[in-house]
C-alpha atoms as a printed R data frame, in Angstrom:
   type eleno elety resid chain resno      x       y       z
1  ATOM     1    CA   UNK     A     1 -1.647   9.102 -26.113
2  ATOM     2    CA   UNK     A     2  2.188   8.258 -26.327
3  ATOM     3    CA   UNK     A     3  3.008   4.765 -27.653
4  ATOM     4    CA   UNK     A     4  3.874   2.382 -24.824
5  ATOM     5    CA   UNK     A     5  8.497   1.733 -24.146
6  ATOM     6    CA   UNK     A     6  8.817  -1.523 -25.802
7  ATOM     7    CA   UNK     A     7 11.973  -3.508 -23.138
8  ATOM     8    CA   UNK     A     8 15.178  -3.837 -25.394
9  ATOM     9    CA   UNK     A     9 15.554  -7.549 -26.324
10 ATOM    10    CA   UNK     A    10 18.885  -8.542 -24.942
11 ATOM    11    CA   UNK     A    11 20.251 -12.149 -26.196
12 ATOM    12    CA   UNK     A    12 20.888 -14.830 -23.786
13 ATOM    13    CA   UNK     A    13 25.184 -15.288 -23.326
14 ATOM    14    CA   UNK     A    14 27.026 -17.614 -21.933
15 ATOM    15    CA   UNK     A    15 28.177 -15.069 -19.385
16 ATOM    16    CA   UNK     A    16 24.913 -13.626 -18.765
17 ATOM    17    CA   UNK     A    17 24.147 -17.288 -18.247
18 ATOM    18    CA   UNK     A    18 26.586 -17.998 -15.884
19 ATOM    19    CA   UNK     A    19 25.801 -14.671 -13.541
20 ATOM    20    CA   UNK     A    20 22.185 -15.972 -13.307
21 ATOM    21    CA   UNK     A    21 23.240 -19.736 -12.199
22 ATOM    22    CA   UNK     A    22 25.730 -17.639  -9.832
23 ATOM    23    CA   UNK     A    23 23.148 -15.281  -8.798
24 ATOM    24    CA   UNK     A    24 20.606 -18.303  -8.288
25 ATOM    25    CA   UNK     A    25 23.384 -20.826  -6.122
26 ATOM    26    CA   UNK     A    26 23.601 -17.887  -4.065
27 ATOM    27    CA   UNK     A    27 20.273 -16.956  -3.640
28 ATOM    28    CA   UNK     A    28 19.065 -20.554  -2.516
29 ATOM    29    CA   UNK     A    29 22.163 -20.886  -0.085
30 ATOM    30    CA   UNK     A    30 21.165 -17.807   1.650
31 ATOM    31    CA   UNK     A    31 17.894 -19.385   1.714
32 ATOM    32    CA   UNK     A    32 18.707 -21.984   3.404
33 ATOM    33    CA   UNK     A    33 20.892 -20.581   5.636
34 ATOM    34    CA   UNK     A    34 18.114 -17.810   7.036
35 ATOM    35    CA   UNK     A    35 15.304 -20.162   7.026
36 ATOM    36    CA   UNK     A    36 16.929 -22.454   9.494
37 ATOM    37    CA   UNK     A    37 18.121 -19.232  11.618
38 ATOM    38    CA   UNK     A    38 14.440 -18.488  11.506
39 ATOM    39    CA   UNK     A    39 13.510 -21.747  12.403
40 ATOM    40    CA   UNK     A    40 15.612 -21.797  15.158
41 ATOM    41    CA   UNK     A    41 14.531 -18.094  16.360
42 ATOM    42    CA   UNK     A    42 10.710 -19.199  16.976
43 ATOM    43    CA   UNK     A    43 11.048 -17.923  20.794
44 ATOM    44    CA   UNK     A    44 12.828 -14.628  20.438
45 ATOM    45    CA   UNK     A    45 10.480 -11.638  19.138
46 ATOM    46    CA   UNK     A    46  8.737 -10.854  16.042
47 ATOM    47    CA   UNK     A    47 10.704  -7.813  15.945
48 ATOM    48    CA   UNK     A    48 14.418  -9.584  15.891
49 ATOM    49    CA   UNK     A    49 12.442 -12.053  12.796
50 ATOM    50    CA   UNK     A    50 11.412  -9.836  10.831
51 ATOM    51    CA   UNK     A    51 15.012  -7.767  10.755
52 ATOM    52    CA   UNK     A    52 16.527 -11.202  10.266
53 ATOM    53    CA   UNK     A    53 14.265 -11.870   7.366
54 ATOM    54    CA   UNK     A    54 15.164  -8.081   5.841
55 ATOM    55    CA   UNK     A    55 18.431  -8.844   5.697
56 ATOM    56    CA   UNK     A    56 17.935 -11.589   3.609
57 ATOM    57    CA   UNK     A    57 15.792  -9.326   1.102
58 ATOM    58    CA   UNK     A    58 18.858  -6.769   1.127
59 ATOM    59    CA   UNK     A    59 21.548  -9.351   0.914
60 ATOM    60    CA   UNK     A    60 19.232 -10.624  -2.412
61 ATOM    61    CA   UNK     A    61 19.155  -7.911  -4.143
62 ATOM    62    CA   UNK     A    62 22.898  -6.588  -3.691
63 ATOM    63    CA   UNK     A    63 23.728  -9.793  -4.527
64 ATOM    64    CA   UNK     A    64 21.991  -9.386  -7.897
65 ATOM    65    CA   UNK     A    65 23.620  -5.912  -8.321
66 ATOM    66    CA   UNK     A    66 27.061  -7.602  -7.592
67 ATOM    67    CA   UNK     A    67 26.222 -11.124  -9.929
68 ATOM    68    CA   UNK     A    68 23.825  -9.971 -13.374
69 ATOM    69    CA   UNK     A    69 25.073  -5.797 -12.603
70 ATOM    70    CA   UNK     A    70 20.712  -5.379 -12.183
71 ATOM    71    CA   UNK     A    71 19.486  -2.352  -9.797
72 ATOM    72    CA   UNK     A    72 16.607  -0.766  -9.517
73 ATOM    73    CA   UNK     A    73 14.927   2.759  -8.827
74 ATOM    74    CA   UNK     A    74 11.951   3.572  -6.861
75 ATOM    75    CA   UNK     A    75  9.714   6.705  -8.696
76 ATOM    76    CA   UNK     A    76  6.717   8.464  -7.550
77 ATOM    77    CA   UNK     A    77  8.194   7.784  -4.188
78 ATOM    78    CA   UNK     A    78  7.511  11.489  -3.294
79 ATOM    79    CA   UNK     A    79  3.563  10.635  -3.283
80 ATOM    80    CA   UNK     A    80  4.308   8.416  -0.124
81 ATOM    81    CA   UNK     A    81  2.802   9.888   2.818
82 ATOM    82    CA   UNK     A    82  5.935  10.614   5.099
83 ATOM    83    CA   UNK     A    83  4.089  10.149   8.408
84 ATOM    84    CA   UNK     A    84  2.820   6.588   7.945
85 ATOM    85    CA   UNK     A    85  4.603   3.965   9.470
86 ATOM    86    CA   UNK     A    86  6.369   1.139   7.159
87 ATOM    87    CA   UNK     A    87  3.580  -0.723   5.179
88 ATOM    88    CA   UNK     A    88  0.471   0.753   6.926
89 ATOM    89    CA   UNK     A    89 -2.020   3.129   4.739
90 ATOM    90    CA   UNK     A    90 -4.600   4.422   5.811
């Protein structure tokens, strides 16, 4: 059995530090900003929420990839049944 990938140790910068207080401001303004729009949705449908709310989870994460320059890559995706609708297994 192959040894387990240690994570590099990266030290803490003052710019690094400053992306992640950028990257955080932003994060809880955008926060804000779609909780009240979802507070103030209550009567429309679930559907029109819930793509309100997924914009906020894109909007987090590009703003990550714009602020600390952090992406990510989805593998074993190709084990996903291709039929089954978004976040329903059987």
């Amino acid at each position: 059995m192959p040894a387990p990938k240690t994570a590099a140790v990266q030290t803490v910068t003052p710019t690094l530090s400053g992306r992640s207080l950028l990257f955080s401001v932003g994060m809880i303004a955008a926060t804000g900003v779609v909780a009240l729009a979802l507070a103030l949705s209550a009567t429309q449908p679930f559907s029109r929420r819930y793509q309100t709310s997924r914009y906020w989870s894109q909007f987090n994460l590009w703003w990550l990839r714009m602020t600390c320059q952090i992406d990510y890559q989805i593998s074993g995706a190709g084990f996903q049944p291709l039929n089954c609708p978004e976040g329903k297994e059987d």
